[in-house]
C-alpha positions in Angstrom: 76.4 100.0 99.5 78.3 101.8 97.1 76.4 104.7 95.3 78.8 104.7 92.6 77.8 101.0 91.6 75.7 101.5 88.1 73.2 98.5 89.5 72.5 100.5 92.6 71.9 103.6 90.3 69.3 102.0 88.4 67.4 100.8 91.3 67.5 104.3 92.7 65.8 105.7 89.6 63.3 103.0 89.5 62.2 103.1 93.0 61.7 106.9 92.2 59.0 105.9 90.1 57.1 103.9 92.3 53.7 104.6 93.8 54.2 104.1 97.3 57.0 105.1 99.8 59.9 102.8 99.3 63.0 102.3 101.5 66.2 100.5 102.4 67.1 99.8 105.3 70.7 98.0 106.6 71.3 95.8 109.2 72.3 98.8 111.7 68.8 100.1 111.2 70.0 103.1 109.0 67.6 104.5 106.0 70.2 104.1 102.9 67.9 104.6 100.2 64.5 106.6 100.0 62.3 107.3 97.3 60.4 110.4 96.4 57.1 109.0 97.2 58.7 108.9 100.6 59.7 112.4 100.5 56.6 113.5 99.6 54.7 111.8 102.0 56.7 112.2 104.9 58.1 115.4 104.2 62.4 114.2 104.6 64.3 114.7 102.1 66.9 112.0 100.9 69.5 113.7 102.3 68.3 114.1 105.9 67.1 110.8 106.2 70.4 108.6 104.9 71.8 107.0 107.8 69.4 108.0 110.3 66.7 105.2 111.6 63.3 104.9 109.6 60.8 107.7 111.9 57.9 105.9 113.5 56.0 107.8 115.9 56.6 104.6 118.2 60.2 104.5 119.3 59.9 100.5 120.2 59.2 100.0 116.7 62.9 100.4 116.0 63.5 97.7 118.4 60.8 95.0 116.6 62.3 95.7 112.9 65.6 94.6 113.9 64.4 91.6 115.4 62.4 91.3 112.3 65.8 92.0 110.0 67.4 88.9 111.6 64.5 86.5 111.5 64.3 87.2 107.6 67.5 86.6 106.8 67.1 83.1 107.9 63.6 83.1 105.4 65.4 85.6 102.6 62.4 84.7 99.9 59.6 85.2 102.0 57.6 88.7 102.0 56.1 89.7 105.3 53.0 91.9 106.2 53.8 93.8 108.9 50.4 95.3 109.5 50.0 99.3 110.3 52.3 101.6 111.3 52.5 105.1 112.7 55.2 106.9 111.4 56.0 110.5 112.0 56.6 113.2 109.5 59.0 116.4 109.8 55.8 118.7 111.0 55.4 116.2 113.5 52.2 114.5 112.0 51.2 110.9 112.3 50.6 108.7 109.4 49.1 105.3 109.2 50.9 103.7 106.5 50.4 99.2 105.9 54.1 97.9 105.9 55.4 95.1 104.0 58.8 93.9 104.5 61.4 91.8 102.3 65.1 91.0 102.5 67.0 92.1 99.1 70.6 91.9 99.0 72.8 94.2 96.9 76.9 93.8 96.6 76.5 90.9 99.3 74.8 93.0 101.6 71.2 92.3 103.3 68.9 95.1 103.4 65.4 95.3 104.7 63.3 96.4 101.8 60.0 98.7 103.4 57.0 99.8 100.8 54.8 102.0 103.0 51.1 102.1 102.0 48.7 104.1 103.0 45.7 102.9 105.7 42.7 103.9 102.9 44.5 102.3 100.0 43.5 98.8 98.9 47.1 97.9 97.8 48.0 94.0 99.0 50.8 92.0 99.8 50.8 90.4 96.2 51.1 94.4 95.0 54.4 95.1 96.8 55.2 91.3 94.9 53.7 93.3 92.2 56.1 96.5 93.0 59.4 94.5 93.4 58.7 92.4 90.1 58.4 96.7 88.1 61.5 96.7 90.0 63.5 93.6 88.7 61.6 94.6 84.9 63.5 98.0 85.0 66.8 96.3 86.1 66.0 93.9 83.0 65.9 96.5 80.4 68.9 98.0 81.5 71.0 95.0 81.2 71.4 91.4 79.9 69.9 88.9 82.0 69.4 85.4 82.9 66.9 83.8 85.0 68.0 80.5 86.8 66.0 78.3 88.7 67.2 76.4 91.9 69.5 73.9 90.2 71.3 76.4 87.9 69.1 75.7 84.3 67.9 78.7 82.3 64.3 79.5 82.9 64.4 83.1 81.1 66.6 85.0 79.1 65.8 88.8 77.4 66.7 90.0 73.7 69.9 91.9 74.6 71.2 88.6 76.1 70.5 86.4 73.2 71.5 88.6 70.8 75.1 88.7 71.8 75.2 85.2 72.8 73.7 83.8 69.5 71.1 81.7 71.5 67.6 81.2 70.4 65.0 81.5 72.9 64.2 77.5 72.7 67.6 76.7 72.9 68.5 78.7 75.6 66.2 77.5 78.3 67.0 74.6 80.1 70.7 74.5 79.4 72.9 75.1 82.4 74.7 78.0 83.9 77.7 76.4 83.5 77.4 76.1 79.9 78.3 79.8 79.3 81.2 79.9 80.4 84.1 78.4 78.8 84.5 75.0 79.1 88.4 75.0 81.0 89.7 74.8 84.3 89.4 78.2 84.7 85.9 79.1 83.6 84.6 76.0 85.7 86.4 77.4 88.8 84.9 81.1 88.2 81.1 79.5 87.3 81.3 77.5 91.1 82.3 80.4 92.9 79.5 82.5 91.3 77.1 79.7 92.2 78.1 79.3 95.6 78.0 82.6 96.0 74.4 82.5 95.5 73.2 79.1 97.2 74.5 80.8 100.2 72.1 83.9 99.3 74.9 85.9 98.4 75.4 88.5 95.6 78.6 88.5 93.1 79.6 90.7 91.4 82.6 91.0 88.7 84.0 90.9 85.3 84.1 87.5 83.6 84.8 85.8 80.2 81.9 83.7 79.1 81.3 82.2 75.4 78.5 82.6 72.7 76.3 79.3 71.4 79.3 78.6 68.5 82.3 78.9 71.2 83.2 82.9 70.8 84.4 84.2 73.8 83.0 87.4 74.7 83.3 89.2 78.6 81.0 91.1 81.1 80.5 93.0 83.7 78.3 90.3 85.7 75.7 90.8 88.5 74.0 87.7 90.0 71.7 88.6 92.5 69.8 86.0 94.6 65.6 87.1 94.5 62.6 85.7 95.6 60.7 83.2 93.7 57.5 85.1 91.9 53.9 83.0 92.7 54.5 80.6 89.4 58.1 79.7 91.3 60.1 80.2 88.0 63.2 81.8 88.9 64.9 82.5 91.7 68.5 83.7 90.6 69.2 86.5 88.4 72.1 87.6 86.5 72.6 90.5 85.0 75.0 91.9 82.3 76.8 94.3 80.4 79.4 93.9 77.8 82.6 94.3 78.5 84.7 93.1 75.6 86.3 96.0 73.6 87.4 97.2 76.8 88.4 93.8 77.4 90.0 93.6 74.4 91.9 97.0 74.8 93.5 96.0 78.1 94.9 93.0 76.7 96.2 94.9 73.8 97.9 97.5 76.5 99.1 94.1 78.9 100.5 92.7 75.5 102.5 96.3 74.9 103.4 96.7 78.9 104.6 92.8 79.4 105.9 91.6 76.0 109.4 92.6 74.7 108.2 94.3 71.3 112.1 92.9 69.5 111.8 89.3 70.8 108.8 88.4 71.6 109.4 87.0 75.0 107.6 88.6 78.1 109.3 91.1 80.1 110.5 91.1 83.9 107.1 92.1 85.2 105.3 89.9 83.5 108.3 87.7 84.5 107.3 88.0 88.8 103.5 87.6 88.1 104.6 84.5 86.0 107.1 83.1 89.1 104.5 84.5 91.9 102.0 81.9 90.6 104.0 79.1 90.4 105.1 79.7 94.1 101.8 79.9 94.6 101.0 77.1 93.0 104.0 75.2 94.9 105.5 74.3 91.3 109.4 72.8 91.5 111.1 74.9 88.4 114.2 76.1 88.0 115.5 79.8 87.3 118.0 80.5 85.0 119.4 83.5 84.2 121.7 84.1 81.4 123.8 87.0 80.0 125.2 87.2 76.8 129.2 88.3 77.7 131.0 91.3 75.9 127.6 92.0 74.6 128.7 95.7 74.9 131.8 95.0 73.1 130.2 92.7 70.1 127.5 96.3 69.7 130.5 98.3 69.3 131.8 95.8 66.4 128.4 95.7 64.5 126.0 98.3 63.1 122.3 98.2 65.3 120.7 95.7 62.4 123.3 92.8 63.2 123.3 93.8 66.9 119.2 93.1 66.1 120.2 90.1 64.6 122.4 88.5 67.2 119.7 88.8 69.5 116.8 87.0 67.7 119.1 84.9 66.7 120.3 84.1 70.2 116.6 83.8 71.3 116.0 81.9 68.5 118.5 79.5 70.0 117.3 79.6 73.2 113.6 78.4 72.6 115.0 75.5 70.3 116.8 74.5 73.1 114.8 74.8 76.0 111.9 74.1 74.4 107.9 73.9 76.6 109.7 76.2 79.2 108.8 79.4 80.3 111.4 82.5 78.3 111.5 86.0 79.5 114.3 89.0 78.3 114.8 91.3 81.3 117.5 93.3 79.6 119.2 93.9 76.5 121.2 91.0 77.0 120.0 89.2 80.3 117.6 86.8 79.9 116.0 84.5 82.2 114.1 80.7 81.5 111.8 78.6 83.7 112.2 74.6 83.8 111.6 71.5 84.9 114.6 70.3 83.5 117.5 69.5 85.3 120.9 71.3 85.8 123.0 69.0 83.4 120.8 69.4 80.4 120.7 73.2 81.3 124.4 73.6 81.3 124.2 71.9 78.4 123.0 74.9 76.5 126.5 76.1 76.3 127.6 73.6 73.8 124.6 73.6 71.8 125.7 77.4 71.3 129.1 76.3 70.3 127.6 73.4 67.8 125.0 76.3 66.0 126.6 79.6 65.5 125.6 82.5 64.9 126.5 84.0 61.6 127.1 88.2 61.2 127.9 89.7 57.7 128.8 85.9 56.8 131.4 85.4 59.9 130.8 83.1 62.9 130.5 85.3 66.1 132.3 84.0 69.0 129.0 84.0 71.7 129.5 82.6 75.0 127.3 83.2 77.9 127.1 83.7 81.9 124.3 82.1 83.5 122.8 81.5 87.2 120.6 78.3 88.4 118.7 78.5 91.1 115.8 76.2 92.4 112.5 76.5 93.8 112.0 76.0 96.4 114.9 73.9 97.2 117.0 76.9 96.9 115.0 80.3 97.6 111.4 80.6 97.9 110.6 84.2 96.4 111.0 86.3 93.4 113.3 88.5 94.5 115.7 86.2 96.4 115.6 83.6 92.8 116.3 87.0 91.5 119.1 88.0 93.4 120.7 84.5 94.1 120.9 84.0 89.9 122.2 87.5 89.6 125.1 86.7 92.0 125.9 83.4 90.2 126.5 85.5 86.7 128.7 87.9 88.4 131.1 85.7 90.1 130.8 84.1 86.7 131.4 87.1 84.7 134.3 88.2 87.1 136.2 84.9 86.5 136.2 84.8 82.2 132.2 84.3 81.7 131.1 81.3 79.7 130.3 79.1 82.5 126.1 77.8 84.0 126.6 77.1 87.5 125.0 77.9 91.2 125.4 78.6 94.2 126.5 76.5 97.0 124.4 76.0 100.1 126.0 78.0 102.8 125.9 80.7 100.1 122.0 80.4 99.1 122.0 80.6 103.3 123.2 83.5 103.5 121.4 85.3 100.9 118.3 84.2 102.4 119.8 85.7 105.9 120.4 88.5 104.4 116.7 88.9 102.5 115.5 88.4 106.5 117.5 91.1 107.4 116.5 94.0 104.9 112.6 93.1 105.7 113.2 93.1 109.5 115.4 96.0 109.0 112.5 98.2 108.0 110.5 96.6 110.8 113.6 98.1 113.2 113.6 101.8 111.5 109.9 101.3 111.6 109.7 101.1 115.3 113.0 102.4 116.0 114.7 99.5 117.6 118.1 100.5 116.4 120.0 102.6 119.5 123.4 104.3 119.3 126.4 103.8 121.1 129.8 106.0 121.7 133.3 105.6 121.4 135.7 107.8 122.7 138.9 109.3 121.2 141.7 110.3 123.8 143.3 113.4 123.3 147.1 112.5 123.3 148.1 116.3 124.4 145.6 116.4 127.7 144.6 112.8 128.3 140.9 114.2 128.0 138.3 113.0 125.7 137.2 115.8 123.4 135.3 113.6 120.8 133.5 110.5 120.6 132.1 108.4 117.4 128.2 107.8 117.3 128.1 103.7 116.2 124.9 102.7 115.3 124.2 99.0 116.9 121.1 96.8 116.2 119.8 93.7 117.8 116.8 92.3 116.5 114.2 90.5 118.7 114.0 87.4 115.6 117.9 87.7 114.3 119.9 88.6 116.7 122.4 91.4 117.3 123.5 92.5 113.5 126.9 93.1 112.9 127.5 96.6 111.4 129.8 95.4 108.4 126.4 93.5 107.4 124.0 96.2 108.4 125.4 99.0 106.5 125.9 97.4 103.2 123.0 96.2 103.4 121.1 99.7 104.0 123.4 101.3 101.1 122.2 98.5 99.2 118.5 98.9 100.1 118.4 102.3 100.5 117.9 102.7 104.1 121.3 104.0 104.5 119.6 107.9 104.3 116.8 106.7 106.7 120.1 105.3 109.5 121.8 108.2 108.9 119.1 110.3 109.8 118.2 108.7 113.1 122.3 108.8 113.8 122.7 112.0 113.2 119.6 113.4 115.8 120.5 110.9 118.7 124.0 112.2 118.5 123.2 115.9 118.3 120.5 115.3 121.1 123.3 113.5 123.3 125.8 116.5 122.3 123.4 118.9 123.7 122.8 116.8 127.0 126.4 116.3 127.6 127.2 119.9 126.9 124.4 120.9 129.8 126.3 119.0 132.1 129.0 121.2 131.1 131.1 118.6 128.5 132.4 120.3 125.7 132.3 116.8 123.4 132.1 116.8 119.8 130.4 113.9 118.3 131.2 112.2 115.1 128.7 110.4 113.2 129.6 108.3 109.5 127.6 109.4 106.2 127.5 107.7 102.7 128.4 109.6 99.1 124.2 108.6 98.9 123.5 110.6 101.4 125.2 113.5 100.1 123.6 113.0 96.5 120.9 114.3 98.1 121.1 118.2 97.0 119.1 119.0 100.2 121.3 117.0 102.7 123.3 120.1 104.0 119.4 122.2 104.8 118.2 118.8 106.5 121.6 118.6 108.7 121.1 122.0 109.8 117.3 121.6 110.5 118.4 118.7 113.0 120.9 120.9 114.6 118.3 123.3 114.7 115.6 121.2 116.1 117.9 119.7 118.8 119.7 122.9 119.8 122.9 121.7 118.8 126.2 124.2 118.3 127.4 123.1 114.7 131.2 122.8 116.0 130.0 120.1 118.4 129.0 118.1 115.0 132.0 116.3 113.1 131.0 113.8 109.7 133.6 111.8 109.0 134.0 110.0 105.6 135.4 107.4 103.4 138.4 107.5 100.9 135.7 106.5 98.4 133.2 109.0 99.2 136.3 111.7 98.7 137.2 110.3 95.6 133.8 110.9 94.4 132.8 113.6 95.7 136.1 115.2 93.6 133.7 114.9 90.4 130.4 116.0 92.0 130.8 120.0 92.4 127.4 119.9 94.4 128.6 117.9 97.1 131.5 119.6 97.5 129.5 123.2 98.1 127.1 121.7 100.6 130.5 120.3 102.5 132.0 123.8 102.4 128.7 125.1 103.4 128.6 123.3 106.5 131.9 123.6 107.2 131.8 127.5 107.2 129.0 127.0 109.9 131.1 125.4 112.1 130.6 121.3 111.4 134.1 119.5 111.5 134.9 117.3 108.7 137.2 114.3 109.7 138.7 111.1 106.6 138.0 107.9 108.0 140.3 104.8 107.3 143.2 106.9 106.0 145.8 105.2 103.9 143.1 102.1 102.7 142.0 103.3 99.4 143.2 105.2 96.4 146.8 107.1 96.4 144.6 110.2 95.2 145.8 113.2 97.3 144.0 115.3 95.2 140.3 115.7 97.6 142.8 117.2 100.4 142.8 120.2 98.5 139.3 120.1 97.3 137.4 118.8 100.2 136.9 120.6 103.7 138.9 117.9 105.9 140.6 119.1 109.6 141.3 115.5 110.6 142.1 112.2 108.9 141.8 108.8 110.5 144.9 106.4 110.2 143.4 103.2 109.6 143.4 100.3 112.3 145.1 97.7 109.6 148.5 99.9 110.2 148.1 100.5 113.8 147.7 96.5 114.5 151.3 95.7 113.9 153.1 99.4 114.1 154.6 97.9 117.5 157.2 95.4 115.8 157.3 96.0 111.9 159.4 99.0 110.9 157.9 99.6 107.5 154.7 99.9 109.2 156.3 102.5 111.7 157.4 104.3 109.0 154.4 104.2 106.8 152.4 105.7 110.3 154.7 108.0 111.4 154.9 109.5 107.7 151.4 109.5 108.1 151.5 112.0 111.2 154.1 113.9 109.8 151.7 114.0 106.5 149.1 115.5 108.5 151.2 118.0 110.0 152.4 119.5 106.9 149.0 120.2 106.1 148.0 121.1 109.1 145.5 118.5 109.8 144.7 116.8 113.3 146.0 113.3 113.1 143.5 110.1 115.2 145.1 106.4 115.3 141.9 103.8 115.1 142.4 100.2 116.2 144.5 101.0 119.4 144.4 97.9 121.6 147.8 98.0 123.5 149.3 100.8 125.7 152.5 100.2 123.7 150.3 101.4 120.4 149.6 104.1 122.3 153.1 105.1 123.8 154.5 104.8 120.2 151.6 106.8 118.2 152.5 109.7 121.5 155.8 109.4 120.9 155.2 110.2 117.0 153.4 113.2 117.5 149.6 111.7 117.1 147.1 113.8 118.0 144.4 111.4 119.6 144.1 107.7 119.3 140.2 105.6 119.3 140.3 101.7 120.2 139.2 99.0 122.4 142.6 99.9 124.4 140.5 103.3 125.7 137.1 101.9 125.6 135.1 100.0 123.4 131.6 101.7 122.0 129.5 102.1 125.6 126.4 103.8 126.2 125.9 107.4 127.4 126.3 107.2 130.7 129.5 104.9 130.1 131.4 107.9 128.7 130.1 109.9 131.4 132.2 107.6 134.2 134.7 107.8 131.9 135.2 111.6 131.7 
């Protein structure tokens, strides 16, 4: 029982006033409310007593009042005389107090309500009805309330109630409970669930719209509280009230602002998922289509902000003409997205009821054509996000080949989207529980035939999907976000395996692969060395190797560059992964911090019998040389790969031909 609840402060104060000990009691046998009567009498203060079991001198009475709790619940509106009690004060004193005993429920809870009266006193069991009816009278001058007898019809009402509702007292009683509350689906549905609620001796509690005499709609704070029948067996429900409405009204003024697009009208994305979340709820069929307005930045750069203002109510305009009874939301400036039953042909046919009514700016037609995404539900995806996403990816393959085309996606390609949804949920399951385990490659050290480095791989096979391929699982993480999270849990197994293999007296360096995310982060370079520090790891048996991309960016991002130099000046090798693959930017080898670049495996699988690629890889090495760099062939599956990349002066080569990626104690055999 909540001592916050403002129902649960009334009662406290009433009880206070009462002339006899009064207390609650749950169904563990814990005091949870006592009066000051009670404290008077027995000497405990509130405080001591909360929680603790009520004090009678007679230990096995504990025992008999929870055999008593349970037997009352099953007779809720009956009262019962107990008889006398000893109970024991805190200087250890007896005191014969007459107990009566009822079951009142507050926020769905039972409690055992005790009113303790003194042996001399010549209080009855009709005075504790007496007590509990002060008790209800206070609760009724706080609040609004009804009275409802056993089939739901009005049997009281006070001043406070009528008032707001514009009933008259004669009016009022008899008429149902169901007949203040609106008369739709919806206030029907809310009105049973309070009533069963109390046939099943229940209390509910919550804020509800109900309606005045003449239709108004007004809302409350409701409380309907099941309580026993007084002697004249008028009422036994009631409900009490407070009004809510200009806070009411004030949240919908604040939804209207936070879910409504203030230019167009429409709702807004969020209101947009609550919107689709009910209808999959609901099980509705509907289709989602999303649509973009194409060159919209291009047609804001021809037009001053009013026209720009125009062509977009303009467009909307369109758009509820057209799809007219559907659900319309505007997710961006010019993304837009519209729920339908209607089928794809009528919805492609939007783009030709653009063509046949123009839209007009400064007096010219403006050429308008649109990208748009259908997807269905739930023939095609079955949640928010993945309509979402499988739309989005509709408009961009769209958008990429000219725009101005409504179309969807194919089967296999709505399968793998949803595969791919499976994945980034169980992928957090994985980081979660760390399912994901690391393996090592080794690199051969053309010079002494040794291995001196080895790439940490993350691998991950999930107990529901399957082993994940890493060209899917790191995309995906980038994509998500999780790439940080991965790179983390990399980057400690590999330094911990470092430091073990360099106990056993192995001097290997370990590689591991990081994102331009990753290094976004302005404290990536401090968290790096805290795992080297936490792992006991020697910074030059670290190496990061990166992309082509990630170099190319990191030119432009002078941060990145200093936490690279930083590391590097303690020791931590960087290497260029897939060398020769992306830009012809040669610029980052002087900027960046690289010792080592990786000539990617696409050249290596055909050096053996084409001579431009020969010549391309062996300019490569020669490259590298100049500059003073160590030179590592990936792909390397043949021994006449590797005899030719020796023969050209390449410093190590990595490939299935020298191992594929093994555990541990793999590269242990093989050292």
């Amino acid at each position: 029982m909540s001592e916050n609840n403002n129902i649960f402060q009334t009662t406290i104060e009433l009880i206070n006033h009462l002339p006899h000990p009064f207390l609650l009691v749950n169904q563990n046998g814990e005091i949870v409310l006592w009066n000051t009567d009670a404290e008077s009498k027995l000497g405990y203060s509130y405080k001591e007593m909360n929680g603790f079991p009520v004090p009678f001198a007679d230990s096995s009475q504990i025992t008999a009042y929870e055999e008593l709790f349970h037997q009352l619940l099953n007779e809720p509106q009956t009262s019962f005389d107990s008889g006398y009690q000893n109970y024991l004060t805190k200087s250890k004193k007896r005191m014969l107090f007459k107990t009566y005993v009822r079951i009142l429920y507050f926020e769905d809870q039972p409690y055992l309500a005790m009113s303790l009266v003194l042996s001399d006193s010549s209080t009855t069991d009709s005075s504790f009805e007496e007590e509990l009816s002060y008790l209800y009278a206070g609760l009724k001058d706080s609040y609004m309330t009804l009275f409802l007898d056993s089939e739901g019809l009005i049997t009281a009402a006070n001043s406070s109630f009528l008032k707001l509702s514009k009933w008259t007292p004669k009016r009022v009683l008899g008429k149902t409970f169901w007949q203040m509350f609106p008369q739709t689906t919806e206030g029907t549905k809310i009105a049973n669930k309070i009533w069963e609620s109390l046939k099943n001796n229940r209390s509910w509690q919550g804020e509800v719209e109900k309606v005045t005499k003449d239709g108004q709609s007004y809302w409350v704070s409701l409380s309907a509280i099941p309580i026993p029948k007084n002697h004249a067996g008028r009422a036994s429900y009631l409900l009490l009230e407070k009004d809510v409405t200009e806070k009411k009204v004030l949240q919908k003024q604040l939804e209207k602002i936070a879910y409504i697009d203030q230019e167009t009208g429409l709702m807004n994305r969020y209101r947009l998922e609550q919107i689709v979340n009910d209808m999959i709820e609901d099980t509705q069929h509907f289709t989602f289509v999303f649509l973009s307005i194409d060159k919209f930045y291009s047609l804001k750069e021809i037009y001053d902000e009013k026209a720009e203002a125009v062509l977009v109510m303009e467009f909307t305009s369109r758009m509820k003409m057209y799809f007219q009874d559907s659900v319309m939301a505007r997710i961006s400036v010019n993304e837009f997205v519209v729920l339908t039953p209607l089928g794809e042909w009528f919805i492609q046919g939007f783009l030709a009821y653009l063509k046949q009514h123009p839209i007009y700016l400064d007096n010219t037609s403006t050429p308008l054509t649109i990208s748009g995404g259908i997807t269905k539900f739930p023939e095609d995806q079955n949640t928010f996000s993945n309509l979402f996403k499988a739309s989005n990816t509709v408009i961009q393959k769209v958008q990429s080949e000219g725009g101005d085309n409504i179309t969807s996606l194919s089967k296999d390609d709505h399968q793998n989207l949803s595969t791919r949804s499976v994945i980034e949920k169980r992928l957090l399951v994985a980081l979660n529980q760390k399912d994901l385990h690391v393996l090592y490659q080794p690199q051969r050290d053309l010079d002494s035939d040794g291995i001196k480095t080895v790439e940490a791989l993350v691998r991950w096979e999930d107990q529901e999907i399957g082993m994940v391929p890493p060209d899917i699982l790191i995309p995906i993480a980038e994509e998500t976000g999780l790439i940080n999270q991965i790179g983390r849990f990399i980057l400690e197994k590999a330094c911990e395996q470092a430091v073990e293999w360099s106990n056993q007296g192995h001097n290997i360096r370990v590689s591991i692969n990081t994102s331009i995310r990753e290094f976004r982060d302005k404290n990536m370079a401090e968290a790096i060395r805290k795992v080297l520090q936490s792992t006991g790891c020697p910074a030059h048996l670290l190496q990061i190797e990166i992309t082509e991309k990630f170099a190319l960016e990191a030119e432009a991002e002078s941060s990145i560059v200093k936490q690279m130099k930083q590391l590097q000046a303690e020791g931590v090798k960087f290497s260029l992964d897939d060398f020769g693959t992306g830009y012809a930017s040669f610029r980052y080898m002087q900027l960046l911090p690289l010792e080592e670049f990786k000539i990617d495996k696409s050249f290596i699988s055909s050096v053996t019998y084409q001579e431009k690629t020969q010549a391309l890889v062996k300019g490569m090495i020669q490259f590298g040389k100049s500059l003073q760099m160590r030179v590592v062939a990936e792909g390397v599956e043949t021994e006449e790969q590797e005899f030719f990349l020796r023969e050209a002066g390449c410093d190590a080569v990595q490939g299935y031909y020298i191992s594929r990626p093994t555990s541990p104690i793999d590269i242990e055999n093989l050292l």
